[in-house]
SEVOBA-751496 format. One record per residue (C-alpha): residue in three letters; x, y, z; chain; residue number from 1. Coordinates in Angstrom, 3 decimals, m for minus. Layout:
<tormar milum="ALA" u="X" v="Y" w="Z" dovo="A" miti="NUM"/>
...
***
This chain:
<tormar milum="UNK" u="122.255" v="182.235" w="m19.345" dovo="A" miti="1"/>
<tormar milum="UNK" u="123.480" v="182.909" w="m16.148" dovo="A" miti="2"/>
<tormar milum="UNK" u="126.220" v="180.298" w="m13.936" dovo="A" miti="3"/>
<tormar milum="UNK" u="126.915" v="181.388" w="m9.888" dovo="A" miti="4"/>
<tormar milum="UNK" u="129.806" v="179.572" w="m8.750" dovo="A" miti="5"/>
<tormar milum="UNK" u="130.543" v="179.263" w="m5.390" dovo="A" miti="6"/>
<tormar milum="UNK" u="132.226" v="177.603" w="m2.837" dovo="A" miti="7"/>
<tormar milum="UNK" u="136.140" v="176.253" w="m2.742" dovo="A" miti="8"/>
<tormar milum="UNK" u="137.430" v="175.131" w="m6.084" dovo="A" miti="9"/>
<tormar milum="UNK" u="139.512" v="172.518" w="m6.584" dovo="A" miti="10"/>
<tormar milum="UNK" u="141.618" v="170.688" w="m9.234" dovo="A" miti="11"/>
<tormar milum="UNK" u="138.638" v="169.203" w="m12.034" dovo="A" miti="12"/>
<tormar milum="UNK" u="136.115" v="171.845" w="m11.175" dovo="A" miti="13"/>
<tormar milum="UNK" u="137.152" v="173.876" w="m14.405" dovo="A" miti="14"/>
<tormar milum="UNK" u="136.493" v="170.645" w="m16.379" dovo="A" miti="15"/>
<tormar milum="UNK" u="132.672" v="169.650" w="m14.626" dovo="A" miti="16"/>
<tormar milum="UNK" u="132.018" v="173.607" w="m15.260" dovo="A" miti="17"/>
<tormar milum="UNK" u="132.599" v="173.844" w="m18.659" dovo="A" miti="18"/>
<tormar milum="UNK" u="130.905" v="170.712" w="m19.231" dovo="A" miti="19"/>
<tormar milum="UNK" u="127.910" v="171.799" w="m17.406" dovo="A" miti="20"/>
<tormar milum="UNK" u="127.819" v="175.060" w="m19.181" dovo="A" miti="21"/>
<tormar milum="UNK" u="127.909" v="172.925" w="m22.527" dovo="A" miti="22"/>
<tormar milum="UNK" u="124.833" v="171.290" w="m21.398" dovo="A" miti="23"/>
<tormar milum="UNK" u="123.260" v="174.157" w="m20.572" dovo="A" miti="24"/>
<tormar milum="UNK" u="123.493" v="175.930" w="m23.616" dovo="A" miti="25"/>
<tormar milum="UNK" u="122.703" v="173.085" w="m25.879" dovo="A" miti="26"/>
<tormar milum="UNK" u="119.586" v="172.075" w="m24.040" dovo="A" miti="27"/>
<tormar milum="UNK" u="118.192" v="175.730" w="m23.744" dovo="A" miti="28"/>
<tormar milum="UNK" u="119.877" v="177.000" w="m26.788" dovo="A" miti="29"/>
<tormar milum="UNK" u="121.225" v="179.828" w="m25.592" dovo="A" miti="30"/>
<tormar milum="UNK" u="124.750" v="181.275" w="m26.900" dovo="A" miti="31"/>
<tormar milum="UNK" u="125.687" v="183.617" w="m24.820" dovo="A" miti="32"/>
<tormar milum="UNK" u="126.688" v="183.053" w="m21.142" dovo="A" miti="33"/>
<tormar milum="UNK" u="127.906" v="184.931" w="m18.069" dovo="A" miti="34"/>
<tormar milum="UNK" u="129.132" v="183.098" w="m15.555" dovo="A" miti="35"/>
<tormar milum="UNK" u="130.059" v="184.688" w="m12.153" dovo="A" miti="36"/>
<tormar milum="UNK" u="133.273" v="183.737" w="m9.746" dovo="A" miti="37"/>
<tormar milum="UNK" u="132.789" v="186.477" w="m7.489" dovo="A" miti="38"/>
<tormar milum="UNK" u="132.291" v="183.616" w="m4.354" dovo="A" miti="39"/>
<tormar milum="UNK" u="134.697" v="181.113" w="m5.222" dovo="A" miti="40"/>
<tormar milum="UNK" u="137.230" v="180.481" w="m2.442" dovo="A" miti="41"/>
<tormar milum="UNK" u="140.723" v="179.303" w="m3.290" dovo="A" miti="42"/>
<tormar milum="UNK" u="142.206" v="176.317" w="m1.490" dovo="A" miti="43"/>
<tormar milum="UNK" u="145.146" v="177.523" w="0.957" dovo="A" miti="44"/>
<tormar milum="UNK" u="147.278" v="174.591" w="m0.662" dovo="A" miti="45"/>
<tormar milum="UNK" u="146.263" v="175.861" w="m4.749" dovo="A" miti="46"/>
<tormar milum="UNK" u="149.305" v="176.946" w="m6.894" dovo="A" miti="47"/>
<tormar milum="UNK" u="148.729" v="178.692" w="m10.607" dovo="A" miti="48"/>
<tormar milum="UNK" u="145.261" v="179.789" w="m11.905" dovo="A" miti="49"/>
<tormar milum="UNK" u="142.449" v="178.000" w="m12.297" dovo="A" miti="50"/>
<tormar milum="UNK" u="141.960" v="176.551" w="m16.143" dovo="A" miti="51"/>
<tormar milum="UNK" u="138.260" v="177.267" w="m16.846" dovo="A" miti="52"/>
<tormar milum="UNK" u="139.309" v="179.475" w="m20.032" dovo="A" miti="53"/>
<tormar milum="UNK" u="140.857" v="176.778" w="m21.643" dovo="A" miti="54"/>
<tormar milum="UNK" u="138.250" v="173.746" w="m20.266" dovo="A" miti="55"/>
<tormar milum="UNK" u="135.621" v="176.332" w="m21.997" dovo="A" miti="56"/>
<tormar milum="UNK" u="137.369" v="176.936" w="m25.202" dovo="A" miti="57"/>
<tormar milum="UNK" u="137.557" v="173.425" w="m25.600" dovo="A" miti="58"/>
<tormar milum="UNK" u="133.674" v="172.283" w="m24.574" dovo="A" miti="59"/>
<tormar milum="UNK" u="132.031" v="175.248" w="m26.108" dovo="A" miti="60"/>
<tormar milum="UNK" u="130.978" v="176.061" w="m29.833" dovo="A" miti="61"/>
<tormar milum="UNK" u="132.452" v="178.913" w="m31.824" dovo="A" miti="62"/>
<tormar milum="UNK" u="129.448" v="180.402" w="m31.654" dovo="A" miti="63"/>
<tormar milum="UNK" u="128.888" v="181.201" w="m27.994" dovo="A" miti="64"/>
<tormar milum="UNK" u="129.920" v="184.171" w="m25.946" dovo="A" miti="65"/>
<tormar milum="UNK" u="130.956" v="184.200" w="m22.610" dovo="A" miti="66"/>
<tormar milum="UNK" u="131.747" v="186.303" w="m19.675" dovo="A" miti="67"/>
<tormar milum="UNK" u="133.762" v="185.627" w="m16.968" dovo="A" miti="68"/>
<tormar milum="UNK" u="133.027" v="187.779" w="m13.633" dovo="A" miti="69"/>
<tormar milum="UNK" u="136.434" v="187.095" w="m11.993" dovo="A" miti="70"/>
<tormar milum="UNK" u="139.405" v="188.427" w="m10.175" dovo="A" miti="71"/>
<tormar milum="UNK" u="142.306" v="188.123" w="m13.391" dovo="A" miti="72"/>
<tormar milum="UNK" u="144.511" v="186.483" w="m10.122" dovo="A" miti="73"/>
<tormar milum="UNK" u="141.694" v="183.307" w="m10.282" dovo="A" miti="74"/>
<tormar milum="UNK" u="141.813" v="182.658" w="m14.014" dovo="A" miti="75"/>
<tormar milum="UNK" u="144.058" v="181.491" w="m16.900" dovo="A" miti="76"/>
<tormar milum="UNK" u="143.315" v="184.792" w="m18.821" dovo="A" miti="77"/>
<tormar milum="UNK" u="145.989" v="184.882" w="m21.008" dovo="A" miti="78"/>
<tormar milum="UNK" u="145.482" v="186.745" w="m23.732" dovo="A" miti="79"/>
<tormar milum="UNK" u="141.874" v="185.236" w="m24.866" dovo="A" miti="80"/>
<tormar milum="UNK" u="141.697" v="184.700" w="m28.452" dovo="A" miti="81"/>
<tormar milum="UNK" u="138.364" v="187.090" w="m29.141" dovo="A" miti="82"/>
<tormar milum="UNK" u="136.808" v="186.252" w="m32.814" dovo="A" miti="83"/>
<tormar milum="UNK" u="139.150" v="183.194" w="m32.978" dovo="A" miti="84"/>
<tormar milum="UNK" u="137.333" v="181.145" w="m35.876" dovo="A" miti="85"/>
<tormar milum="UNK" u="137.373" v="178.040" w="m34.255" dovo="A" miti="86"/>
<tormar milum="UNK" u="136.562" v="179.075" w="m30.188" dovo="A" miti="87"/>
<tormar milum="UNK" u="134.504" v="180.943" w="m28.525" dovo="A" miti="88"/>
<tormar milum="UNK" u="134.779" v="184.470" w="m27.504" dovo="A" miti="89"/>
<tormar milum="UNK" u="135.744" v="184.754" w="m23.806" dovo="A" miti="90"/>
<tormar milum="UNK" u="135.814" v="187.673" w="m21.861" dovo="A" miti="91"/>
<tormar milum="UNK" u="136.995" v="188.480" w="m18.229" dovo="A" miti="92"/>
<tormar milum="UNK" u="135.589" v="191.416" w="m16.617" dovo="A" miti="93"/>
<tormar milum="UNK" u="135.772" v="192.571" w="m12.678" dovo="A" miti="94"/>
<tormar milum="UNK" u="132.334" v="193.957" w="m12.776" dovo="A" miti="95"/>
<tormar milum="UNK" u="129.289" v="192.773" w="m14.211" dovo="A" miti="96"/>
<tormar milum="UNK" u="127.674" v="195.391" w="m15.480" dovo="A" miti="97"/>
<tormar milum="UNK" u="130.329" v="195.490" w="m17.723" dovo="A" miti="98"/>
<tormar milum="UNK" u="130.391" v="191.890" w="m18.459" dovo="A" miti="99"/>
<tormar milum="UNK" u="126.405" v="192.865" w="m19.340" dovo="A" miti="100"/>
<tormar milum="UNK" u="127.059" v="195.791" w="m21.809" dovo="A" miti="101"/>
<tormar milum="UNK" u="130.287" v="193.537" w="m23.353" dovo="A" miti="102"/>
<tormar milum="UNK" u="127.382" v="190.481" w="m24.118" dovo="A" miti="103"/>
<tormar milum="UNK" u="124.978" v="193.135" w="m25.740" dovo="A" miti="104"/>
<tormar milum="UNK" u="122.339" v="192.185" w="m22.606" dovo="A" miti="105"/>
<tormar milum="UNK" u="121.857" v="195.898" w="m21.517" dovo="A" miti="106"/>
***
């Protein structure tokens, strides 16, 4: 399952995300997700990192996988908790090809 994000981000949109991604996976059953931030634009007036690791550790099952296709200076990325028991695995990557081959999908 695929997610393009684009567009300015502001303060809740890590919280809707997640939540949509939840949806998402649920209703199409699908457990492992990518979800790109290449074409997200950063408010001039933003301070810190966006939170969508932590909004997606808490709305996701243990089970899923995802990929983040980020810049690390976007994202709360640290140190993500891979085969935690009780989250799922997140992953941050720069390119996705490599996002790809981390998920298994190529």
């Amino acid at each position: 399952m695929r997610f393009d994000v684009e567009g300015r981000w502001r303060s809740g949109d890590a919280l809707k995300l997640a939540y949509l991604v939840k949806a998402a996976v649920a209703r199409w059953r699908q457990d492992h997700v990518l979800i790109d931030l290449r074409r997200v634009a950063t408010p001039p007036d933003a301070q810190g990192k966006f939170l969508i690791c932590d909004r997606l550790r808490r709305a996701l099952t243990r089970n899923t996988r995802v990929v983040l296709v980020a810049t690390p200076e976007l994202v709360d990325n640290d140190g993500f908790p891979i085969g935690q028991t009780l989250c799922p695995d997140i992953a941050l990557f720069n390119a996705e090809r490599e996002a790809l081959d981390w998920l298994g999908l190529q």
